[in-house]
C-alpha angles and dihedrals in degrees: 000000000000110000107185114292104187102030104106098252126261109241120303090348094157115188106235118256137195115266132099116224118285137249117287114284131217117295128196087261085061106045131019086237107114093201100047123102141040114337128180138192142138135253107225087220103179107266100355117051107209108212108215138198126205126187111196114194113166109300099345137086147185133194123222124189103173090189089067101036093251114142131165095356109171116250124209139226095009123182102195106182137105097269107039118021099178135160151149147221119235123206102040142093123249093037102266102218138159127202127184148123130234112260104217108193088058091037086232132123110222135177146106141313122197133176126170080355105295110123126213127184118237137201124190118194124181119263126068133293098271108244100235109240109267084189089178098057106122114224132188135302089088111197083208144071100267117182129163114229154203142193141139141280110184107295087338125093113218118200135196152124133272128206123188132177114267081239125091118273166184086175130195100244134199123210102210098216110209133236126251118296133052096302118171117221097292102049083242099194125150098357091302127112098205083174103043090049091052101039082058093057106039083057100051083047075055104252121136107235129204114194121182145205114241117239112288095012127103115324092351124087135209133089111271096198088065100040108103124199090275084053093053101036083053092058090052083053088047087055091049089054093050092057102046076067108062123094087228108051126091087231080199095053103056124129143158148247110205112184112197112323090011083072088066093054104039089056084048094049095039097049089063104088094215096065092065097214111185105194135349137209132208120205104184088328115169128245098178109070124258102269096051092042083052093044084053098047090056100048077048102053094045093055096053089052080052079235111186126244106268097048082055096054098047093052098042088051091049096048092045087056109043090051087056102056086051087049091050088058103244116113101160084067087042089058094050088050094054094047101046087054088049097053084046092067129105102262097246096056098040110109115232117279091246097063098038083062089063103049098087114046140120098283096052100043082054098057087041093056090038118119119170109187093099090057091044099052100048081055107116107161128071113315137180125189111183128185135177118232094224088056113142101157089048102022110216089215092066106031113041084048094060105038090062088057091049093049103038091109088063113101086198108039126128127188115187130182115205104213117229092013126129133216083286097049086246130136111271159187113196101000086248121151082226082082109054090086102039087062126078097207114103096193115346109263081234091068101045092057097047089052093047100050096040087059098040084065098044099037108017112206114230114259110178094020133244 
C-alpha cells in the first residue's frame, strides 16, 4: 500500500518495520536502576490515541507501537536516569523528542513529547504497550498441507509459503500479489496479516495458495527500490511457473489476487496469452494510472486532515509536478526536485535527507507511469474487481468507475463496492490510515465471503480428487 510518500507525516505516523518484540529488559527486581526496564503509556493524539512501549537499558533505548507493527526501533540520544529520562526518534520530520524525569513518589516517569511543535504530555507507567486483539489471525494447527518455499526469478530468489488442501489434488490455486512497499509474505501492516488471513481462508475454501515475500524483504532477495513494474511482473511469472510444477496444482487453473498495487501487476501479467492466467482478482486495485491515483489519494487525505487551501494547493502542485518529470523520463531532474522542496520547507515539516533520497527511484516512476486500461480491457476470462467505499488510498470515485468501463468487454466481470471499507477492506469511519491500526478487523467477514463464493462458481476446488 502506498501511504503517502511525499505528504509531510501526521504526527508519529511511523511507517511499520521487520522486527518481533524483543527478550525481556531489566526491571527494577533486576538492577537497582529505578528507571530501567519496560514502560508503557499512551499519547492522547486527537482523535486516535497511539499506545506506546519504551524499553530503557543504560544508556539505550527502543521504541515499540504494536498497533503499527513497530517493535524494538532504536532511539537516539537517550538520557536514562532518575532526573532526567530524555530521547529521540531518528528518522523522522518535526524532531520527535521526549523529555521527562522519573516521579518517585508515583514510581512513574512523566514529561513531554513534542514533534513539528505540537506538545503532548506523556506519561510512562511500568508494564509493557498492550498488542491490540487481531481476533481473526489464524494460528496452527493448520487443517491443511503448509510448506515454505523457494525457487528463482532470473538472478533474484524469491521466497514464500504454500499452502494446499489436505485432499488430493490437482487443486485450482491463487498467487496474492502484495501492495506497494516492502511487504513480507503476509502484507503484515499495522498489526494485521490481510494475507495471511486470506491465504487461510481460500485454503480452507480448498485452493492451494501461494503468498510471497517482496524483493529485499524476508527469504527473497533483490533490491525493491530498483524493480520496476517488468521486474516485478517477471517475478509473478516466475510464481506461475513454480506452480505449474508442482504434482498438486491444476497448471490450467491458476489465477491471481492482486491488493493495491498488486491490482496494477495481476491485470499486466494476465493480458499476455502465454501466461495462461485463468482468473484474476482486484483488491483495491487501481484503473486510473499511477499519476492520476496518486493525484487522488492526495486531494483525499487532505481532506480528511480538513487541510486549508493553501496547503492543497502546495501539495497537489508538488506532487503534479514531480509525476511529470518522472513521466517525462527524466529522474535525475525529478530528485533534485524533490530535494530543493524539501529543503524549502519550514524545518520542522522537511523529511530526513536520507528519505528524501529514496523517493525517486526505479520502482516508484514505474507505478507513476503505470496505466492499466490497455491490460484491463484485453482481459476475457472471469474477473473481479473489488473496492472499498471508504477508499482513500484507492478512491473508489475515480477507480470502480473506471474499471467498469475498462471491463466492460468482459462477458464475466464483476465490479463490487463494499459500502463503509476502507483501503484494507476493513470497517471504518473516515477512510484514514490512522485507523488501520485502531480496528481489529483484518478484512471484513463480508468480503471474504463475497470473494470465496464468487470463485467457488467460477473455479470449483476439487473435493473428492480426480
Amino acid at each position: 500500500m502506498r501511504l503517502l510518500r511525499v505528504l509531510g507525516l501526521i504526527l508519529l505516523i511511523i511507517a511499520a518495520a521487520d522486527g518481533a518484540p524483543q527478550a525481556r529488559r531489566p526491571t527494577p527486581e533486576d538492577t537497582e536502576d529505578p528507571v530501567a526496564g519496560d514502560w508503557t503509556g499512551t499519547l492522547e493524539i486527537p482523535g486516535q490515541p497511539l499506545a506506546l512501549g519504551i524499553t530503557l537499558d543504560d544508556d539505550s533505548a527502543t521504541l515499540s507501537i504494536p498497533a503499527q507493527s513497530l517493535f524494538a526501533h532504536p532511539l537516539a540520544q537517550v538520557h536514562a536516569s532518575p532526573d532526567k529520562v530524555a530521547f529521540s526518534i531518528p528518522g523522522l520530520p518535526g524532531a520527535p523528542a521526549f523529555d521527562g524525569h522519573y516521579d518517585a513518589v508515583r514510581s512513574v516517569i512523566t514529561g513531554t513529547f513534542t514533534q513539528s511543535g505540537h506538545e503532548l504530555p506523556l506519561t510512562l507507567h511500568r508494564g509493557t504497550v498492550p498488542v491490540p486483539p487481531r481476533p481473526q489471525e489464524p494460528a496452527p494447527p493448520w487443517p491443511y498441507r503448509s510448506a515454505d518455499v523457494t525457487y528463482r526469478s532470473g538472478e533474484i530468489t524469491i521466497a514464500g509459503t504454500l499452502t494446499l488442501p489436505s485432499t488430493p489434488g490437482p487443486h485450482p490455486a491463487v498467487i496474492l500479489l502484495n501492495g506497494s512497499g516492502k511487504n513480507d509474505r503476509n502484507e503484515e501492516v499495522f498489526g494485521h496479516k490481510p494475507f495471511l488471513l486470506l491465504a487461510d481462508t481460500l485454503t480452507r475454501a480448498g485452493y492451494a495458495v501461494l503468498r510471497t515475500d517482496k524483493r529485499g524483504v524476508g527469504g527473497t532477495s533483490g533490491v525493491l527500490a530498483d524493480a520496476d513494474y517488468n521486474d516485478l511482473a517477471g517475478d509473478v511469472v516466475a510464481g506461475v511457473d513454480f506452480l505449474r510444477s508442482q504434482r498438486d496444482i491444476d497448471p490450467e487453473l491458476i489465477g491471481l489476487l492482486g491488493h493495491s498495487e498488486g491490482g496494477y501487476l495481476a491485470p499486466l501479467v494476465a493480458a499476455e496469452p502465454q501466461n495462461r492466467i485463468a482468473f484474476v482478482i482486484t483488491m483495491a486495485g487501481p484503473a486510473a494510472s499511477g499519476k492520476e491515483v496518486l493525484l487522488a489519494q492526495n486531494r483525499a487525505l487532505l481532506a480528511v486532515r480538513n487541510a486549508s487551501a493553501d496547503e492543497v494547493a502546495a501539495q497537489i502542485g508538488f506532487v503534479d509536478t514531480l509525476t511529470t518529470l518522472l513521466l517525462d523520463g527524466d529522474p535525475d531532474q525529478a530528485r533534485q526536485y524533490v530535494i530543493e522542496h524539501n529543503a524549502a520547507l519550514p524545518p520542522e515539516q522537511r523529511q530526513p535527507e536520507s528519505a528524501v533520497e529514496r523517493i525517486v527511484n526505479a520502482n516508484f516512476a514505474s507505478f507513476v507511469g503505470c496505466d492499466p486500461a490497455s491490460a484491463l480491457q484485453a482481459l476475457r476470462m472471469p474477473v473481479l474487481a473489488f473496492y472499498g467505499s471508504k477508499d482513500l488510498q484507492v478512491p473508489v470515485d475515480q477507480n470502480a468507475p473506471l474499471a467498469r468501463t475498462v471491463l466492460a468487454a468482459d462477458p464475466d466481470a464483476d465490479v463490487h463496492v463494499f459500502d463503509g471499507l476502507n483501503h484494507l477492506m476493513q470497517p471504518a469511519s473516515t477512510g484514514s490510515p490512522n485507523e488501520y491500526g485502531q480496528s481489529e478487523i483484518t478484512i471484513a467477514p463480508e468480503v471474504l465471503a463475497y470473494v470465496t463464493d464468487w470463485l467457488g462458481r467460477r473455479v470449483p476446488p476439487v473435493i473428492t480428487g480426480r
